[in-house]
C-alpha positions in Angstrom: 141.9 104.5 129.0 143.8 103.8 126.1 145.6 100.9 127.8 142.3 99.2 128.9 141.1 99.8 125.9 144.4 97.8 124.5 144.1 95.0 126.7 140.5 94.1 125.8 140.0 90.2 124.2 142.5 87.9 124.0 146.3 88.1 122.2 145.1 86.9 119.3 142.8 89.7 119.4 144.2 92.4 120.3 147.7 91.7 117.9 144.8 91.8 115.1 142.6 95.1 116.3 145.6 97.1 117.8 146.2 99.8 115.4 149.3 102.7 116.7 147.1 105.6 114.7 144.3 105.1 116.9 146.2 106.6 119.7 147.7 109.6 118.3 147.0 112.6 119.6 145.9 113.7 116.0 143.3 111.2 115.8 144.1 110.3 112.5 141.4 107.5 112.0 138.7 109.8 113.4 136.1 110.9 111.2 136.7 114.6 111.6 140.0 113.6 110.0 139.3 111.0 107.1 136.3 113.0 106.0 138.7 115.8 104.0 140.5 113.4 102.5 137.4 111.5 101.3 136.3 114.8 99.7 139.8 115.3 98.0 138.8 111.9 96.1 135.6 113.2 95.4 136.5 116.5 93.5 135.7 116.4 89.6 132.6 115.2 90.1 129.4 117.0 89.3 127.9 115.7 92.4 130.9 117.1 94.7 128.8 119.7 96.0 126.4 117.5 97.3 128.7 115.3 98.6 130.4 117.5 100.6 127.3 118.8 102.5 126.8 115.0 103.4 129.7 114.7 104.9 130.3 117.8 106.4 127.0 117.5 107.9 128.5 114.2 109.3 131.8 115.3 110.2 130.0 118.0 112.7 128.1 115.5 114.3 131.1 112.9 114.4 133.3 115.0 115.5 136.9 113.7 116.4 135.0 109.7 117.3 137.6 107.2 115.7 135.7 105.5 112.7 135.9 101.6 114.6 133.9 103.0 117.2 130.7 104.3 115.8 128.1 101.9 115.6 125.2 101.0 113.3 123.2 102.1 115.9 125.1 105.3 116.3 124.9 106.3 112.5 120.5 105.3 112.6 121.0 108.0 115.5 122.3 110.6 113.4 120.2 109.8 110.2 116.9 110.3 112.2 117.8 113.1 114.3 118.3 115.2 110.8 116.1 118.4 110.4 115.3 121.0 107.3 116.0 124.7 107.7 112.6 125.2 109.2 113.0 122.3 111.6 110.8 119.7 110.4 112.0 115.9 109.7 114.1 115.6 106.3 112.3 112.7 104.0 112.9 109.4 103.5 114.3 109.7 100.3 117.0 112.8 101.9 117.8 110.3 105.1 118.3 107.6 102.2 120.4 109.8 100.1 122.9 110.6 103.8 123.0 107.0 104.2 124.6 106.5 101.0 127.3 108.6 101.1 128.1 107.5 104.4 128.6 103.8 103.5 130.4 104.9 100.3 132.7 106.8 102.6 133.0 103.7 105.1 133.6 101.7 101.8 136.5 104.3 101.0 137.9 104.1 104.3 138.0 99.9 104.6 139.7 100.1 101.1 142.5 102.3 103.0 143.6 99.0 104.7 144.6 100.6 108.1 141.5 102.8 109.0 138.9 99.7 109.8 138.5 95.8 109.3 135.7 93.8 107.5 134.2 93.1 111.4 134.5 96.5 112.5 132.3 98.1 109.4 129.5 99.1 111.0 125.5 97.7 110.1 123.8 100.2 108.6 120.3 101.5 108.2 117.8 99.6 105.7 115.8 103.1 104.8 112.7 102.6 102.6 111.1 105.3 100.7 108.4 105.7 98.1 108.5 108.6 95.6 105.4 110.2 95.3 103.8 111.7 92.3 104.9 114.7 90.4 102.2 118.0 90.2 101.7 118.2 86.5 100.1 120.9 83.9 98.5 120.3 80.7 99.8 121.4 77.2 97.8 124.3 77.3 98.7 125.8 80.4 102.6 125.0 79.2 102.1 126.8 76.4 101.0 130.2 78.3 103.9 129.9 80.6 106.6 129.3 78.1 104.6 132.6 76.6 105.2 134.2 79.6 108.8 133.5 79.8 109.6 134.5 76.3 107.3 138.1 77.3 109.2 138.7 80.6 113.5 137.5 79.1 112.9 137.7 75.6 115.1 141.3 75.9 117.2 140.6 78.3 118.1 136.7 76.7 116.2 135.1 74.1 117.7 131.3 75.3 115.9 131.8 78.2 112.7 131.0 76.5 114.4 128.5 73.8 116.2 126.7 76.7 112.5 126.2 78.2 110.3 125.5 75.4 113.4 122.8 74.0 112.8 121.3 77.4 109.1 120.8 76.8 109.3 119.3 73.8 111.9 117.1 73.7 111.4 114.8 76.7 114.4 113.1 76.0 116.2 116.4 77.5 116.9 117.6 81.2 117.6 120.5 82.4 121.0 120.0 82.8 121.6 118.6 79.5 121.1 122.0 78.2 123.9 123.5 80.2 126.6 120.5 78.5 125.6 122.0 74.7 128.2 123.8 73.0 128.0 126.1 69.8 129.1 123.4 68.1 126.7 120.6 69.2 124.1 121.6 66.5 125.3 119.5 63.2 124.4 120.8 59.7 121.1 118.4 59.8 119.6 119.5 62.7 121.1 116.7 65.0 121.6 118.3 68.8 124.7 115.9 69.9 125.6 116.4 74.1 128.5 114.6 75.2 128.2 113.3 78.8 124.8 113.9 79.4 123.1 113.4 82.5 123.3 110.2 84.5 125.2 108.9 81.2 128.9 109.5 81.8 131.6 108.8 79.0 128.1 108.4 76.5 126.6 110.8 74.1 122.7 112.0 73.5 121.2 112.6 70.2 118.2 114.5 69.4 116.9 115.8 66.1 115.4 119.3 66.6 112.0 120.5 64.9 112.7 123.3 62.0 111.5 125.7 64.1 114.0 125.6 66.8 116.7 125.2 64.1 115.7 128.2 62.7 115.6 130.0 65.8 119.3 128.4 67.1 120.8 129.2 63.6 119.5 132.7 63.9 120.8 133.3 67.6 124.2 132.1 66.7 124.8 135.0 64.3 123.0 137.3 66.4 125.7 136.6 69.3 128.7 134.7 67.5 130.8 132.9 69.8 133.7 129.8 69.6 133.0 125.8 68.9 133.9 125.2 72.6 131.5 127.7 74.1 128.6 126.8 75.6 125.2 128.0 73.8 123.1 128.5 76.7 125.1 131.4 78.5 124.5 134.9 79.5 124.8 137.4 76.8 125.1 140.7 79.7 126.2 140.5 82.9 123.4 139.5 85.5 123.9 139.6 89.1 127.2 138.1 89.7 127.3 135.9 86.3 129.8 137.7 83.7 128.8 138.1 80.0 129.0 134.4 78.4 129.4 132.5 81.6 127.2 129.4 81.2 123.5 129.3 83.0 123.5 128.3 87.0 121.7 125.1 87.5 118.8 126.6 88.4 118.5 129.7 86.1 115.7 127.9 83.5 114.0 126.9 86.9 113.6 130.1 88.3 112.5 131.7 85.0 110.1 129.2 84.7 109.1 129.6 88.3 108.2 133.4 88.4 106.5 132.9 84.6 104.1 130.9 86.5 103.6 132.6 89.1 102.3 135.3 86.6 99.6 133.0 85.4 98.3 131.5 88.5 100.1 128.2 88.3 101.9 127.6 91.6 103.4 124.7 92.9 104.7 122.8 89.5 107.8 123.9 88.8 110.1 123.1 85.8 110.9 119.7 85.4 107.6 118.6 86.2 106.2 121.1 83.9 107.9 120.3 81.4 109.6 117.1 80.6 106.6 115.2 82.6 103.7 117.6 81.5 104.9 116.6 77.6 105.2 112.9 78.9 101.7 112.2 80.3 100.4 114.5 77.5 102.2 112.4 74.6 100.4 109.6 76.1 97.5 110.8 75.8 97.6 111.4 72.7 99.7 108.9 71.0 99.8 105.8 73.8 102.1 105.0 76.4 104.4 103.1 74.7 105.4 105.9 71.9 105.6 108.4 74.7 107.6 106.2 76.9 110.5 105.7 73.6 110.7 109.5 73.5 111.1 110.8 76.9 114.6 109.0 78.1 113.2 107.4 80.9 113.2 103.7 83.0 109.9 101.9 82.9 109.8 102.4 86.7 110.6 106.8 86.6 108.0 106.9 83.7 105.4 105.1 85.4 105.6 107.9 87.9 106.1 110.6 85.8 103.3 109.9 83.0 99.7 109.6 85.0 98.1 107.8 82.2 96.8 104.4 82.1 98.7 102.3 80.0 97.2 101.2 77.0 97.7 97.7 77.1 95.3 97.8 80.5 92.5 99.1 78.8 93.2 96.9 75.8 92.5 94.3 78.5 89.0 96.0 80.6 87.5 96.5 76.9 88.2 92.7 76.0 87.2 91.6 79.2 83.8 93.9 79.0 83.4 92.6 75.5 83.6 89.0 76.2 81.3 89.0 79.5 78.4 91.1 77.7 78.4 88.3 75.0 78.1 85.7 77.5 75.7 87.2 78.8 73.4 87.8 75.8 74.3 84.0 74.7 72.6 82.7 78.2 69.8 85.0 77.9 69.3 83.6 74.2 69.4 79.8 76.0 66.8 80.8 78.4 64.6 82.2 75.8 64.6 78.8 74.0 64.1 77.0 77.1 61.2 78.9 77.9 
C-alpha cells in the first residue's frame, strides 16, 4: 500500500508530496502523535485546560490517520457527530469553539514545515452561530440573593459575599478578575489595580471602589493578614480539598451564588448573568445606555446582548418622529377648517 500510495501523480509530484515520516512505523505525522506536542506549546496558558479537552477529544476520534489525509469533509464529520454528557447535540457556538482549535492546531502543524503543505491543509467548516439572550434578575431580587449569600458564608468566609456583591456592582469586573487581585492590589485611595485581567493580557484594569467596600477590604485584611503577593480572595480554612489560603476555584463565587438563589426561588440565572448583566440593563434603566455601556467593560456588540434595554437614542427618535406627525396633522386639520 505504501508504494502505490508513493507512485500516485507524476515525478514532479510525488518528489514534492513524498515525505519518509509518513511511513514510519511510528506514524509520526499522525494526529495521535502531533496532538501532545501541540499541547506542550500550549501549557501556560489559562485556556490549556480547555484546549486539551479539544484536542483530546480529536485525537480519540483521529486516531493514528496521518494529518495529509483527513479531509474537510472528514473533520465536518467529526464536528457534527459531537454529543453532551446526556447525549443531545453540542451547540453551534461549542462545534464553533472545536473548529477553532482544530485549525489552530492545523496552523501549528503547517508552521512545522515537514508535517503538511499549503495544498494539503484541509477546507474547513464555515459554522454560524447566534448567541442568545442572557436570563436576567432585577436589582431587587440581586439584592436578596447577595443577602442570602452573606447569611449562608458569612462564618465560614466573609469574601464570599464581598467577592459577589463587588461583582454586582462594578460591571467593569468578571468573575475571574477577582481571582488575579492580590493583597496588595488595593492602593491607599481606593483604586482596585488587576494586572492581566481577563481577555486583556500584558494590560492592567483599574477600578475605584465605593467607601463601603473599602471599609470592608481594609477591615478583612487585618482580620486575616497575609503577604503583598497573596491573593485576597482565598480560603481562610480548609474546605473540601482546597488548603487554608489557596486561591478560589473558578467556579467557587458561582456556586455560592447558585445555591443562594436557589434559597429564594430564583432558578435558572446564575452568576454572571446575575450580576455583571442584571447591574448592566439596570444602569440603563436608570441612567441611559450610553453611561451604562462606559461602565460595564464591554464591546458594543456583547452589551447589546447583555443590557435588554432600548437604547436611548431610538426612543429619542419614535418621540421626534410622533412629535412631528401629530403636528402635521393638526396643521392640515387647521387648513381644512379654513377651507371649509
Amino acid at each position: 500500500m505504501n508504494y502505490l500510495r508513493y507512485e500516485k501523480g507524476t515525478a514532479s509530484q510525488r518528489k514534492r508530496k513524498f515525505n519518509p515520516d509518513d511511513y514510519k512505523s511510528l506514524r509520526p505525522n499522525s494526529f495521535a502523535s502531533l496532538a501532545p506536542k501541540y499541547l506542550e506549546r500550549k501549557k501556560g496558558l489559562k485556556s490549556y485546560g480547555k484546549i486539551c479537552y479539544y484536542i483530546n477529544t480529536a485525537r480519540d476520534y483521529f486516531g493514528t490517520t496521518n494529518l495529509k489525509d483527513i479531509s474537510g469533509g472528514m473533520i465536518d464529520d467529526y464536528l457534527f457527530h459531537l454529543k453532551q454528557k446526556n447525549g443531545m447535540p453540542i451547540s453551534d457556538k461549542t462545534r464553533s469553539n472545536h473548529c477553532s482549535q482544530l485549525h489552530d492546531f492545523w496552523k501549528w502543524c503547517l508552521g512545522r514545515g515537514n508535517v503538511i503543505t499549503l495544498a494539503e491543509f484541509p477546507q474547513f467548516p464555515k459554522i454560524e452561530y447566534t448567541l442568545g439572550y442572557r436570563k436576567i434578575t432585577d436589582w431587587e431580587t440581586q439584592e436578596k440573593v447577595i443577602s442570602k449569600v452573606k447569611e449562608l458564608s458569612h462564618h465560614i468566609n466573609p469574601k464570599i459575599w464581598l467577592g459577589i456583591d463587588i461583582l454586582a456592582t462594578y460591571t467593569a469586573l468578571r468573575p475571574d478578575d477577582l481571582r488575579r487581585i492580590k493583597e496588595s492590589s488595593l492602593d491607599p485611595s481606593g483604586l482596585l489595580i488587576i494586572h492581566d485581567p481577563t481577555k486583556l493580557k500584558n494590560k492592567f484594569k483599574t477600578v475605584r471602589l465605593l467607601e463601603d467596600h473599602i471599609k470592608e477590604w481594609r477591615s478583612l485584611q487585618r482580620e486575616y493578614p497575609a503577604l503583598p503577593e497573596i491573593p485576597f480572595f482565598r480560603h481562610i480554612k480548609g474546605v473540601g480539598g482546597a488548603k487554608p489560603n489557596s486561591i478560589f476555584g473558578e467556579k467557587y463565587l458561582y456556586k455560592w451564588w447558585v445555591k443562594a438563589a436557589d434559597e429564594i426561588g430564583l432558578h435558572g440565572v446564575p452568576l454572571y448573568p446575575g450580576t455583571k448583566h442584571t447591574t448592566a440593563t439596570e444602569t440603563a434603566k436608570l441612567l441611559g445606555t450610553e453611561k451604562a455601556l462606559k461602565a460595564s467593560g464591554l464591546t458594543n456588540r456583547a452589551f447589546e446582548r447583555y443590557c435588554q434595554v432600548e437604547n436611548n437614542d431610538t426612543f429619542e427618535v419614535v418621540k421626534e418622529v410622533r412629535k412631528t406627525k401629530k403636528a402635521k396633522v393638526i396643521k392640515m386639520n387647521v387648513k381644512q377648517r379654513i377651507a371649509e
